[in-house]
C-alpha positions in Angstrom: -93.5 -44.7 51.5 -90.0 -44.0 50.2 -90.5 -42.3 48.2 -92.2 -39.9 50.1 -90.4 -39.6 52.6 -87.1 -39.3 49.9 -89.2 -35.8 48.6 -89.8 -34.3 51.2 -86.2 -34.9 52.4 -85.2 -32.9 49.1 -88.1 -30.6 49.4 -86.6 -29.7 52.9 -83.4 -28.9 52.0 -84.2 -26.8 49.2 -86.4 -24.6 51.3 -83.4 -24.1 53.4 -81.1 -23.2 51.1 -83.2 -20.7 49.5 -83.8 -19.5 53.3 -80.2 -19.2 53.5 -79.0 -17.8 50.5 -82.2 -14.9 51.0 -81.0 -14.1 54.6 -77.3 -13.7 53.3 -78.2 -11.6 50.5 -80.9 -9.5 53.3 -77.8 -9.0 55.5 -75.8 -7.7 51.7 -77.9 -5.4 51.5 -78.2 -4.6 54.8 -74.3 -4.0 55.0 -74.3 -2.1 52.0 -77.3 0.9 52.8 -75.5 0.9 56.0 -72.3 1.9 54.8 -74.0 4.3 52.4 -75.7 5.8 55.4 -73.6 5.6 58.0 -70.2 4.9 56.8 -69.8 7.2 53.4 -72.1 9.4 54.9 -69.6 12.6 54.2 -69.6 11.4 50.8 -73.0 10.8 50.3 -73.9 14.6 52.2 -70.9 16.6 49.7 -72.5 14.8 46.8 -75.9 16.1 47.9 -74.5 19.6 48.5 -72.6 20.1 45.2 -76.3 18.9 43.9 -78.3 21.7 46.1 -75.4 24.1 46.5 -73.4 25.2 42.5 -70.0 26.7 43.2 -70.5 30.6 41.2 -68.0 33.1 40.3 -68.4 36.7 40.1 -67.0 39.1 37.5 -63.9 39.4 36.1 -61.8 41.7 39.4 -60.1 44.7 38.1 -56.7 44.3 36.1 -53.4 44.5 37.8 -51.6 48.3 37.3 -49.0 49.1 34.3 -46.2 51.3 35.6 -42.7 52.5 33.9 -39.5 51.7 35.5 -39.6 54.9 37.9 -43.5 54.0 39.1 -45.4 55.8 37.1 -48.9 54.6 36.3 -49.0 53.7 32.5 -51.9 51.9 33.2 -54.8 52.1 35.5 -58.7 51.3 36.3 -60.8 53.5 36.9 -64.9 52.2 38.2 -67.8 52.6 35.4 -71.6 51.7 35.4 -72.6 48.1 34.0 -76.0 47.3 33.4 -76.5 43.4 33.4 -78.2 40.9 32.6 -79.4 37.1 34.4 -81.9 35.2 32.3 -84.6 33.8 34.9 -86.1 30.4 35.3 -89.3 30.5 33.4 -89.0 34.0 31.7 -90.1 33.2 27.5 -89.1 34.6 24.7 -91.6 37.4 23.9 -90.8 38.6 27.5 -87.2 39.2 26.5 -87.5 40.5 23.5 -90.2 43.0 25.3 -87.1 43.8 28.2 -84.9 44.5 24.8 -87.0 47.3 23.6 -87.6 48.5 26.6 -83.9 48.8 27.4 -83.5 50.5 23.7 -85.9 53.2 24.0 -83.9 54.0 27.2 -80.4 53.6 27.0 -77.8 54.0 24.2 -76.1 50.8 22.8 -74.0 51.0 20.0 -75.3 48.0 18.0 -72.6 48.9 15.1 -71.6 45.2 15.7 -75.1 43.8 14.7 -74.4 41.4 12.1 -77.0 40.7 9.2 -76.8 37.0 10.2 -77.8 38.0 13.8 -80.4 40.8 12.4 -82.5 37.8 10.3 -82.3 35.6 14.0 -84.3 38.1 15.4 -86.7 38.8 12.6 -87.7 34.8 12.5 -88.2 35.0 16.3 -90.6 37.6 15.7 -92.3 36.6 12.8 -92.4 32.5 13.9 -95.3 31.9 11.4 -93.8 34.0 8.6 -90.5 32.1 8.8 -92.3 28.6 9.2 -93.6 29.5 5.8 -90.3 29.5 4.3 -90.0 25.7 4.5 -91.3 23.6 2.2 -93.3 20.4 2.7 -91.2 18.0 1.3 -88.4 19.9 3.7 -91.2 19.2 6.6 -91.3 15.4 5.4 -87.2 14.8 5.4 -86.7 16.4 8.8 -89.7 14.2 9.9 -87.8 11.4 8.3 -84.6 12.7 10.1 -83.1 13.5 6.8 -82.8 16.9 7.9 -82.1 17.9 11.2 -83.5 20.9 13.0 -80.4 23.0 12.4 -80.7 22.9 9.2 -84.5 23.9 9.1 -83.0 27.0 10.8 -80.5 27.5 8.1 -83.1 27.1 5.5 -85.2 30.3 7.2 -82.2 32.4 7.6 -80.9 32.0 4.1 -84.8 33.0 3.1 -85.0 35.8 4.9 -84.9 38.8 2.7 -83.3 41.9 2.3 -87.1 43.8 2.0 -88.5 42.1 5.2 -85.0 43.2 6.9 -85.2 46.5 5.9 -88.9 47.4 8.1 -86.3 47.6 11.3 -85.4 51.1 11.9 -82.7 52.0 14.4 -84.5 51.1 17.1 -85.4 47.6 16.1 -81.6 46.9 15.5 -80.6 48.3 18.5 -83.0 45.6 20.3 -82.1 43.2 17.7 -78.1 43.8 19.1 -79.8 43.9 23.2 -81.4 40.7 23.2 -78.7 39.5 21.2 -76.4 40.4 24.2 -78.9 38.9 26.4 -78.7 35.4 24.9 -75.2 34.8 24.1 -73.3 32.8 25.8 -74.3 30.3 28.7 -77.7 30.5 29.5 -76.5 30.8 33.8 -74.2 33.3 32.9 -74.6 37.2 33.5 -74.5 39.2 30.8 -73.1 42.8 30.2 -75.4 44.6 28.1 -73.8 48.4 28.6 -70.8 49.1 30.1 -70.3 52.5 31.4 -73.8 53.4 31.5 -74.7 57.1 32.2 -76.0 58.3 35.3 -80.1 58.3 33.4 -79.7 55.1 32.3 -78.3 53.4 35.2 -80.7 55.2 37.3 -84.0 54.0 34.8 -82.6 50.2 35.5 -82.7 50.9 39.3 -85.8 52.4 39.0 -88.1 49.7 36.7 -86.8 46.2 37.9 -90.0 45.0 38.3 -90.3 45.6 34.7 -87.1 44.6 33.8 -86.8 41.2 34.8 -83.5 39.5 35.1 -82.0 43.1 34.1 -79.8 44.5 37.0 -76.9 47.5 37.7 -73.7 47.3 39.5 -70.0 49.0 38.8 -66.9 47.4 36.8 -63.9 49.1 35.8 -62.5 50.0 32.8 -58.7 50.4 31.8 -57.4 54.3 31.6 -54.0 55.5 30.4 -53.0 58.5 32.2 -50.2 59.3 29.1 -52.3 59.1 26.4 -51.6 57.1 23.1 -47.7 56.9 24.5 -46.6 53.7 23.8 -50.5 52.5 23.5 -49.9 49.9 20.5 -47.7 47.8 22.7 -49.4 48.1 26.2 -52.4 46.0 24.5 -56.1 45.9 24.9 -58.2 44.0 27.4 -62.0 42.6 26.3 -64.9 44.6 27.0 -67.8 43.0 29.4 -70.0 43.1 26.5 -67.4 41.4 24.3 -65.9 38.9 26.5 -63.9 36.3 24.9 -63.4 37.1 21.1 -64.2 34.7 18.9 -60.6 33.8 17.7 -59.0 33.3 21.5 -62.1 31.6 22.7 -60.0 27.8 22.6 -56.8 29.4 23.7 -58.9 30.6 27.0 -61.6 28.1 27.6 -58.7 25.8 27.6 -57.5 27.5 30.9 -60.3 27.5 32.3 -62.3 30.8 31.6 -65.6 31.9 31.2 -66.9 33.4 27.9 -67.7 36.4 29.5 -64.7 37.4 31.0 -62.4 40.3 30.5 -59.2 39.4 29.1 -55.7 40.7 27.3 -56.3 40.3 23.7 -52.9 41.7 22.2 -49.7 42.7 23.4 -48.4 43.4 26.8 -51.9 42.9 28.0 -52.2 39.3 26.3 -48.6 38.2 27.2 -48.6 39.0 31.2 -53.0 37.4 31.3 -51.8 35.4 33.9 -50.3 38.3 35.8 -52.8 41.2 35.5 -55.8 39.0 35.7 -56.7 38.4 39.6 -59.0 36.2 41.0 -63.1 36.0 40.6 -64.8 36.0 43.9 -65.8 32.3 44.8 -69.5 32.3 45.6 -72.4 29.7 46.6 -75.9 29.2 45.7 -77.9 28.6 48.6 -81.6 28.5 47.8 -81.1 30.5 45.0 -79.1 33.5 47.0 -75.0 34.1 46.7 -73.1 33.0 49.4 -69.3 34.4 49.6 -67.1 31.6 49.9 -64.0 33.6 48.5 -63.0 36.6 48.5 -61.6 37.8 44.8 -58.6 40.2 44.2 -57.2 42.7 42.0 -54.4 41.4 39.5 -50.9 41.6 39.9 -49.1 45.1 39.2 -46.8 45.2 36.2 -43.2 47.5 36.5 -42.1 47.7 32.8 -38.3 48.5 31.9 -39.5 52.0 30.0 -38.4 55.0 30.9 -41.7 57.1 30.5 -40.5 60.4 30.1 -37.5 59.0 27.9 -40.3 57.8 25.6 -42.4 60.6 25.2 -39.2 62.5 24.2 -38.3 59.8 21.8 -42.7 60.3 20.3 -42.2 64.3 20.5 -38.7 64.3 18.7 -40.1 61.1 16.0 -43.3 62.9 15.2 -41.7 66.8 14.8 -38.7 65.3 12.5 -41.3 63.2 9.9 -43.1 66.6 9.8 -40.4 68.4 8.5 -38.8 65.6 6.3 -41.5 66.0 4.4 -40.5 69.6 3.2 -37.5 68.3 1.8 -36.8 66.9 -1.5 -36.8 63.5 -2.8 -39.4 62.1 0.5 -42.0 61.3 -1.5 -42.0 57.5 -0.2 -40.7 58.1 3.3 -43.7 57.0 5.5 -41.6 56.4 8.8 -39.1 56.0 11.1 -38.3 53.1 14.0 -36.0 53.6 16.9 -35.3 52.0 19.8 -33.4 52.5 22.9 -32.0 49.2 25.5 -30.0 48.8 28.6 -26.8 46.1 26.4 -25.9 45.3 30.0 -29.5 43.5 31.2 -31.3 43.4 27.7 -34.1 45.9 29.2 -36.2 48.2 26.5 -36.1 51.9 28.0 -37.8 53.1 24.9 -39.4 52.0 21.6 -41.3 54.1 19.2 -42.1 54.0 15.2 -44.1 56.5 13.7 -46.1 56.8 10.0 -46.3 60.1 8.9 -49.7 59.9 6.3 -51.2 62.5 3.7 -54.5 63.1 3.9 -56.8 65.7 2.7 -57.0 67.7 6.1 -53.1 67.9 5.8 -50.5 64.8 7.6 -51.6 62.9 10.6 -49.0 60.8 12.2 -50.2 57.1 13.0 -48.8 54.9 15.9 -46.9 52.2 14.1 -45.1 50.7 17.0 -46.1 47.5 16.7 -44.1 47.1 13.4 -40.9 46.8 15.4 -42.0 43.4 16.0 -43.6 42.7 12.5 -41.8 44.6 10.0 -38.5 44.1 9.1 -35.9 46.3 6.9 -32.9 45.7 4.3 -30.5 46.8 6.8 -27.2 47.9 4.5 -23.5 48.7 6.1 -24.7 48.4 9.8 -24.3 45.2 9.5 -20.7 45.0 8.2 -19.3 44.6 12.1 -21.0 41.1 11.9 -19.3 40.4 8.4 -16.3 41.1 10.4 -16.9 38.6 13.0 -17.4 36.1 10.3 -13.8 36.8 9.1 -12.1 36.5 12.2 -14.3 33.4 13.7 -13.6 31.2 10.6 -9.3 32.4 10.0 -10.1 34.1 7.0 -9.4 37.7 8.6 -6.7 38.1 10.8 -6.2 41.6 13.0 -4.5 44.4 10.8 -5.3 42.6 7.2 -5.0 44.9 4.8 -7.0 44.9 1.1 -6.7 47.8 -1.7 -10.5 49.1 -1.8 -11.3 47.8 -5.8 -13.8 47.0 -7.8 -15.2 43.6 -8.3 -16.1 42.5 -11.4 -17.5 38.8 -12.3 -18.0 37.8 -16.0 -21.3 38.8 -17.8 -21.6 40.7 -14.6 -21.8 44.7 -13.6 -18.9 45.4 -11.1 -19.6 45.9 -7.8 -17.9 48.8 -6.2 -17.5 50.9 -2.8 -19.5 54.5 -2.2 -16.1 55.6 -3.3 -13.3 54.4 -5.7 -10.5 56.6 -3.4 -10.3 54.4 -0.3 -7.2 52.6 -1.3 -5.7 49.9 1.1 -7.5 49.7 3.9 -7.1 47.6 7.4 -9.7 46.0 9.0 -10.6 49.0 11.3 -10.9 51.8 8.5 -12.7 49.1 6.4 -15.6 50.0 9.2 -14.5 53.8 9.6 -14.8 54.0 5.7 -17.9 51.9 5.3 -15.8 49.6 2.4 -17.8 47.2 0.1 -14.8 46.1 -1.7 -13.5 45.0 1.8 -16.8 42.9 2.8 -17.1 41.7 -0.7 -13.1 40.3 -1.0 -13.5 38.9 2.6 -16.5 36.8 1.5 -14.6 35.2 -1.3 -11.9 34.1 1.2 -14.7 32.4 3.3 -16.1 31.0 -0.1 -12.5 29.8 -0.7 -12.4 32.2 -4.0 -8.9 32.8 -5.6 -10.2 36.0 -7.4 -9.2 38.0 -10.5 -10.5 40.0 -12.4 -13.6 39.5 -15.3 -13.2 35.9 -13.4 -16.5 33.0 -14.3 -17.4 32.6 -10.9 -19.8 30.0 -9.4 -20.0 29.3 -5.9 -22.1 26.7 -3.5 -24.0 27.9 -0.4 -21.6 27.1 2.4 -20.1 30.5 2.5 -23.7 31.9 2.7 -24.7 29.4 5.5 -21.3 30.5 7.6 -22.3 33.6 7.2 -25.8 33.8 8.2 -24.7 30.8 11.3 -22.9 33.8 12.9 -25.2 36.2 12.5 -27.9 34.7 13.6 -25.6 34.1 16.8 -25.9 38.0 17.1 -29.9 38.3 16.7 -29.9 38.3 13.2 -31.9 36.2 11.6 -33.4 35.0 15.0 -36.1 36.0 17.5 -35.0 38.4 20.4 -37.3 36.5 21.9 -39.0 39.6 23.6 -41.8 39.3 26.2 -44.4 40.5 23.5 -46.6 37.8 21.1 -46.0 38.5 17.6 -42.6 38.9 16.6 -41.2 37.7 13.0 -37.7 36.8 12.0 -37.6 38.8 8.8 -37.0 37.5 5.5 -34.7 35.3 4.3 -33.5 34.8 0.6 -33.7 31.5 -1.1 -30.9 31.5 -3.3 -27.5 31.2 -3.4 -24.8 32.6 -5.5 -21.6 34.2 -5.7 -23.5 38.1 -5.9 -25.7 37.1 -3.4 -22.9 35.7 -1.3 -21.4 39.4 -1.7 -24.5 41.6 -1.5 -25.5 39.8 2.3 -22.1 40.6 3.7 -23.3 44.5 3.1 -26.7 44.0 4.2 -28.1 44.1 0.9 -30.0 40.6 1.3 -32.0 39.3 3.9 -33.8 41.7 6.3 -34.1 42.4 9.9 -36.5 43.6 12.2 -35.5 46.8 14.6 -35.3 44.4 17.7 -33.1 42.0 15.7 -30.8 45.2 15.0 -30.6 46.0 19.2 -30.2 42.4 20.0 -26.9 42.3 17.6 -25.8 45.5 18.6 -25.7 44.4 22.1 -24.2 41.1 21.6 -21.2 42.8 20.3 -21.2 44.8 23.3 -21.4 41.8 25.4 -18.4 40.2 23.5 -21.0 37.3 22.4 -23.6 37.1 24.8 -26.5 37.4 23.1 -28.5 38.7 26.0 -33.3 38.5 25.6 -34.7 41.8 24.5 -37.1 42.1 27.5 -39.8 44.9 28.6 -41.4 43.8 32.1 -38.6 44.5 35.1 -41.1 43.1 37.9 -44.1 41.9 39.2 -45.7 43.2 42.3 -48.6 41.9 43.9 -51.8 44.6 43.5 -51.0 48.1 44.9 -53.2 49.4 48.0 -53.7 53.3 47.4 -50.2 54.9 46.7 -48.1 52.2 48.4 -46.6 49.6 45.9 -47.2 45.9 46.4 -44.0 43.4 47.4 -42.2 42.3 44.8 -43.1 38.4 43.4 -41.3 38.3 40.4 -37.7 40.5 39.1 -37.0 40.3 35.8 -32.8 38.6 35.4 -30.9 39.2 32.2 -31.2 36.3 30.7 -28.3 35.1 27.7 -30.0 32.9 24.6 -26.1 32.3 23.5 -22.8 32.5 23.8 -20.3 33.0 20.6 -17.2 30.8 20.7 -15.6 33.9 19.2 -12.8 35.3 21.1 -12.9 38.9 23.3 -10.0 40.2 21.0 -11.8 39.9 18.2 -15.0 41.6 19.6 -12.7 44.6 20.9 -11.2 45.2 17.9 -14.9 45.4 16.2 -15.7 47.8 19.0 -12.4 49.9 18.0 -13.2 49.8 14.9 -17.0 51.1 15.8 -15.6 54.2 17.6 -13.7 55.2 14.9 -17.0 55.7 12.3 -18.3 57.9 15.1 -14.8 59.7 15.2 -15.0 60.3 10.7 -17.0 61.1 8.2 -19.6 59.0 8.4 -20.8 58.8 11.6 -19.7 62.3 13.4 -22.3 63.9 15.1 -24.7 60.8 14.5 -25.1 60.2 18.6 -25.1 64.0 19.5 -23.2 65.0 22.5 -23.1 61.1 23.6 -19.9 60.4 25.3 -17.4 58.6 23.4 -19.9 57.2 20.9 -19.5 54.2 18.9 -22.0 52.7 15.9 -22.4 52.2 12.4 -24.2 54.2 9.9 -25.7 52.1 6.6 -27.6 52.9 3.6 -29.7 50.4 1.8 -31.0 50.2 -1.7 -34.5 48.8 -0.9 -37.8 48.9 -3.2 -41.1 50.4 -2.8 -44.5 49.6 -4.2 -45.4 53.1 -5.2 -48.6 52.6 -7.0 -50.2 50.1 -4.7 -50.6 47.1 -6.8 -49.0 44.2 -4.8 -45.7 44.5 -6.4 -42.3 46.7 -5.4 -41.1 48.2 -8.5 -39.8 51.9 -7.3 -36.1 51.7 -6.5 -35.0 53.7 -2.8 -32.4 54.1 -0.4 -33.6 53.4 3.4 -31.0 55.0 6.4 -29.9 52.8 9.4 -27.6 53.1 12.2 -27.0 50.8 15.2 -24.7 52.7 18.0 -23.8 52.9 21.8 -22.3 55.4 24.0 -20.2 55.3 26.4 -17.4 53.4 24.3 -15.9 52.3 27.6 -18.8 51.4 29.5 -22.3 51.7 27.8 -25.1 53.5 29.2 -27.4 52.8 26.1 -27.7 51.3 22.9 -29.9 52.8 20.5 -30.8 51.5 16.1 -33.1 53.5 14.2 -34.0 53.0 10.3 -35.9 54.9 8.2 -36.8 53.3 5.3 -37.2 54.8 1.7 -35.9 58.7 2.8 -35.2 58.8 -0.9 -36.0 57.8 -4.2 -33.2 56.0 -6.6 -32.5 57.5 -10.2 -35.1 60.9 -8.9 -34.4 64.0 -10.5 -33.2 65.2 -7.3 -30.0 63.4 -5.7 -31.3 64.7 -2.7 -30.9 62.0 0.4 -32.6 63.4 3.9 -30.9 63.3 7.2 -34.0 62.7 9.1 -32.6 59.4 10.7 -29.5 61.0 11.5 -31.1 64.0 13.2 -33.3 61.3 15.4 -30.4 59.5 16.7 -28.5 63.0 17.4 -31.7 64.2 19.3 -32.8 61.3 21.0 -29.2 61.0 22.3 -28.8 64.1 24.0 -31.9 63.6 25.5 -30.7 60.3 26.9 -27.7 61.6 28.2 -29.6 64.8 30.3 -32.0 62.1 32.0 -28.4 59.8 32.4 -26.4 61.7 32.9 
């Protein structure tokens, strides 16, 4: 009885506790779909939404304006014609293709970007069985084992396909072959731009045969103008296409910020470097059973205001272009291809003008090329202009003190040739008619103080690379040797040698070593001016939100000179550089360089630089190249301008003729400058 009584005791209990612990795990759940229903109900409704309702953006808005520094559009949009395309739920393959011949017999693409690769794609999608054939069964077996995968079944079929199957596609085929190409790359919910600026025909055949056309649609874009021409084009950049979209080499530098594939953005240059600026804002849309709800309005980029002087520059173009023209009638040009020149504010750093142009020989007669860009790339044994620096390197280090005199001489190391000035009648010179004169012998017994040389003549000479490192520590405080660091993607430092010796040591204290690009040449030329401030090359003076009509938009952004360093050289020693300066403007060598400029002040160089005549990869043909570096007024500097033109002659030619054409496109340039400045 017990017993019993003893189980069903235990039998009880049990029953209750799995009562209990079922009620308190009832009222868990309870709790829990309540606060999921009532308490995280905002939650629970915006997760829903973001699952009914996807967030879309429209096209890329219209780019922000390019004007000079006196407001006049460099840059501007102007509205074109798209026809589009939006790949619809359900739509197959033979459909498209179908909307892609339809679309070529109608409108004009240029499918000149049709690749072969892209060309054999659309044959196996039209031949599926043919192409199928072109895999083997044991291939079948491995993928089926998963020792292929199916991307490489697709390789298989386009490596097959042949050149003979390829070439049954007339024009017409390819041009469908580039359409439906259009149609499908990218992301499969992304529009795509199949024409941009489509005629008036073809837009209206879209509007007309929708039905027909599924997915296939027309609405207006922009496209970029420039109302001067190829002025200054190289360095204003280029902006994407809509049919383009991201190129292939930027497509991690942009996706990483956030873009779409098929947006429109800068690719090079000005247009690349100020993306951020000139871009604007998408219009912010939502789906709503399958129709575009605005949520944002987008917006037009921001306005650029660029430190060129417009009508300076096409000057500067006019005077380049008609001076390589008639170079070319004179002797000894035979390698002179072109000349680089540019024009800054010293006091802020700001580009008012910047041109090189390549004169080329072609069968119709010359053609002159933009070649702008290689003021950034390119870079030039510079020769005597930079003998001011040399100077510097004198005085900074107590190895030139101000009045030194040296007799002008020849230098002669043993199993050497001598090394010698332009002329052997300078006699004893003091540090300002070393400039005036354009010594060598002065530079070159200068640099063997700094080396720590006690010289005589016929003397075994061997020195280490300190000298060489002083020298080339102060001028890259100048810009030499360094980055300008101008607002522009691209730019190189130039070449610098890798050895060291006691020739070497001489020939870079004349500028006979490394080389310099133009905008390394302004940068130094206005950090003399600035008595060591090296101030940034720059070309964007503001940045204005989007214009509205003719009225400009407030001002966001002002460019401010900015100074990369300062020299721990004293002002005394800059003034007496800049005396001596004035004085080659005032004798032989440099009167008349600058024009009329008011009290000029520069330094003219010549360079013995080599040429690779025939083409083969190697410089073998001996030439001189003409620089100058100069500003004007003496006393208070309007402008700064450097030009070179490299190989004006050839070295040991039959004629001894040396052009003037980069003298005459300083002089003209300059009295130009000083009408508009006056």
């Amino acid at each position: 009885m017990k017993k019993n009584e003893n189980k069903e005791a235990v039998t009880s209990t049990r029953m209750m506790l799995i009562i209990f612990a079922s009620t308190f795990l009832f009222i868990l759940i309870a709790i829990k779909i309540f606060s999921m229903q009532l308490l995280n109900s905002k939650a629970s409704i915006g997760e829903l939404n973001k699952k009914l309702n996807k967030t879309v953006y429209g096209t890329s808005p219209p780019r922000g304006k390019i004007y000079d520094r006196n407001y006049n559009v460099l840059v501007d949009n102007i509205g074109v014609n798209e026809i589009k395309y939006k790949k619809k739920s359900g739509i197959k393959t033979e459909d498209e293709i179908k909307i892609a011949y339809r679309l070529a017999e109608k409108i004009d693409v240029d499918f000149g970007k049709l690749t072969k690769q892209t060309l054999k794609k659309f044959w196996i999608i039209n031949n599926p069985l043919l192409a199928e054939k072109k895999i083997t069964n044991e291939e079948k077996q491995l993928y089926e084992r998963r020792k292929l995968k199916s991307s490489d079944i697709e390789n298989l079929k386009l490596e097959r396909v042949t050149d003979k199957e390829l070439s049954s596609y007339d024009d017409l085929d390819k041009e469908a072959a580039y359409i439906y190409f259009l149609m499908n790359n990218g992301y499969s919910y992304d529009e795509k731009v199949i024409k941009e600026g489509a005629s008036d025909l073809e837009y209206a055949f879209v509007a007309e045969n929708k039905d027909l056309l599924k997915g296939v649609d027309i609405s207006t874009s922009w496209k970029r103008v420039y109302p001067y021409g190829d002025v200054l084009r190289q360095i204003l950049g280029n902006v994407s296409t809509s049919t383009q979209g991201i190129p292939e080499e930027l497509k991690n530098e942009y996706l990483n910020k956030g873009y779409s594939l098929n947006d429109r953005v800068g690719i090079s240059y000005l247009e690349k470097e100020y993306e951020k600026e000139l871009k604007g804002i998408k219009s912010k849309y939502v789906l709503k059973n399958g129709e575009k709800v605005l949520l944002e309005e987008g917006k037009n980029g921001n306005d650029l205001v660029l430190s060129i002087d417009i009508n300076l520059q096409l000057e500067l173009e006019k005077i380049i272009e008609e001076e390589l023209i008639e170079a070319k009638k004179e002797a000894n040009t035979d390698f002179y291809d072109h000349t680089s020149v540019i024009i800054t504010d010293p006091n802020t750093g700001e580009i008012l003008a910047m041109s090189s142009k390549q004169i080329v020989n072609t069968t119709n007669g010359y053609k002159i090329n933009d070649y702008t860009t290689s003021l950034l790339t390119g870079s030039d044994t510079p020769g005597s202009v930079v003998k001011a620096a040399s100077m510097l390197v004198g005085y900074s280090t107590g190895n030139l003190k101000i009045g030194d005199i040296f007799y002008d001489k020849c230098i002669k190391f043993k199993n050497t040739p001598q090394k010698c000035s332009w002329s052997t009648t300078l006699g004893a010179l003091n540090d300002i008619n070393a400039l005036k004169y354009s010594s060598n012998s002065y530079q070159f017994q200068l640099a063997l103080k700094v080396a720590g040389i006690n010289y005589y003549y016929n003397m075994p000479i061997k020195v280490d690379d300190s000298a060489l490192k002083t020298y080339r520590e102060v001028f890259k405080s100048l810009g030499l040797g360094v980055k300008s660091e101008i607002d522009l993607p691209g730019e190189t430092e130039g070449y610098k040698g890798k050895t060291s010796n006691a020739g070497l040591l001489l020939n870079y204290s004349i500028g006979q070593y490394d080389t310099y690009s133009v905008l390394q040449l302004a940068s130094y030329i206005n950090t003399i001016i600035n008595n060591g401030d090296r101030l940034k090359l720059n070309l964007v003076k503001e940045v204005r939100s989007p214009s509205s009509g003719k009225k400009l938009g407030d001002i966001i952004w002002e460019y401010e000179k900015k100074v990369l360093n300062k020299m721990a050289i004293e002002k005394i020693y800059f003034d007496r550089v800049k005396e001596g300066l004035r004085s080659v403007m005032e004798g032989y060598l440099g009167k008349g360089y600058m024009g009329n400029s008011p009290l000029p002040a520069g330094k003219t160089g010549t360079s013995e630089s080599f040429f690779d005549a025939d083409h083969d990869g190697k410089v073998e043909t001996e030439t001189y190249t003409k620089s100058f570096v100069g500003y004007a007024p003496f006393d208070n500097p309007k402008m700064s301008i450097v030009s070179i033109s490299p190989h004006v002659s050839k070295k040991n030619s039959v004629s001894s003729y040396t052009s003037n054409v980069n003298k005459r496109i300083v002089s003209k340039i300059c009295n130009k400058f000083f009408e508009f400045y006056k």
